[in-house]
N, C-alpha and C positions, 0 to 999 in steps of 0.2 A: 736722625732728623727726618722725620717726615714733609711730606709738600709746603705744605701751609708755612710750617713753625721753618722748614728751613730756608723757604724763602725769606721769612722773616728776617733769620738769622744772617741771610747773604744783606738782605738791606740795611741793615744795622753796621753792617763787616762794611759797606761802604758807603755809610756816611761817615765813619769813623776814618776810614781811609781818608776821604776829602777831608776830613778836619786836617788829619795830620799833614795833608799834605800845604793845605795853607798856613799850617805852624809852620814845616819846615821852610817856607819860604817866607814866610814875616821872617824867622831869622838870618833866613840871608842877606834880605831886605837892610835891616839890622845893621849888619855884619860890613855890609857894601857901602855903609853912610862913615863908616872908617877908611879913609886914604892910606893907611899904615896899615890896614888889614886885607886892602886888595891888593898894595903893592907887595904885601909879602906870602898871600896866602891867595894866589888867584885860582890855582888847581882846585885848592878846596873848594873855595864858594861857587867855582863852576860843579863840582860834584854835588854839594849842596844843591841844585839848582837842577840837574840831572832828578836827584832822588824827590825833588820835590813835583817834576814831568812824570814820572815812572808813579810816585803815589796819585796823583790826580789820573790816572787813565786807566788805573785796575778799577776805579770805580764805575766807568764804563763797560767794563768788562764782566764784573760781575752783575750790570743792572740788567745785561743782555742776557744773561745767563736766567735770572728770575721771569725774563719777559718773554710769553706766548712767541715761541717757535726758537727760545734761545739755548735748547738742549746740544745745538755744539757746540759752546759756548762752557757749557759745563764739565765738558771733557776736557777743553783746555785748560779749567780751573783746577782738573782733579792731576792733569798732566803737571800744571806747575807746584801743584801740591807736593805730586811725586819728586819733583826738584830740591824741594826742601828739605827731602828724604835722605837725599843719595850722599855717596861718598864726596863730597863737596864740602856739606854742612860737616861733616866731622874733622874737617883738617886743621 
């Protein structure tokens, strides 16, 4: 990826992130207009709800990353890349 195209590429990476992250929380939304589904399953939809915080705020992360002086920003992205990597993902 060079400059240009892969800035392109990070903004794309998070507007897709924000999409997702407001699907995963319409479905909780969803999910929470069930009385039978929060009284039985409240861990989850709090997790749900969790993973729908966590997708909304990488998108800030990578806008800073694209943005004039956001170059540490980009370390931490290649840091959490390396995360993806490690003996974690393979258990």
């Amino acid at each position: 990826m060079n400059g240009t195209s892969g800035h392109a590429h990070v903004r794309v990476a998070a507007d897709v992130l924000l999409e997702l992250s407001e699907d995963v929380e319409a479905l909780g939304t969803r999910l929470c207009a069930d009385a039978n589904v929060i009284a039985n399953h409240l861990r989850e939809l709090q997790a749900i709800d969790l993973i729908a915080q966590q997708l909304r705020a990488l998108p800030g992360l990578l806008g800073d990353a694209v943005s004039p002086g956001g170059t540490r920003f980009m370390i931490d992205i290649d840091m959490l890349a390396s995360r993806f990597e490690g003996p974690a993902v393979n258990q």
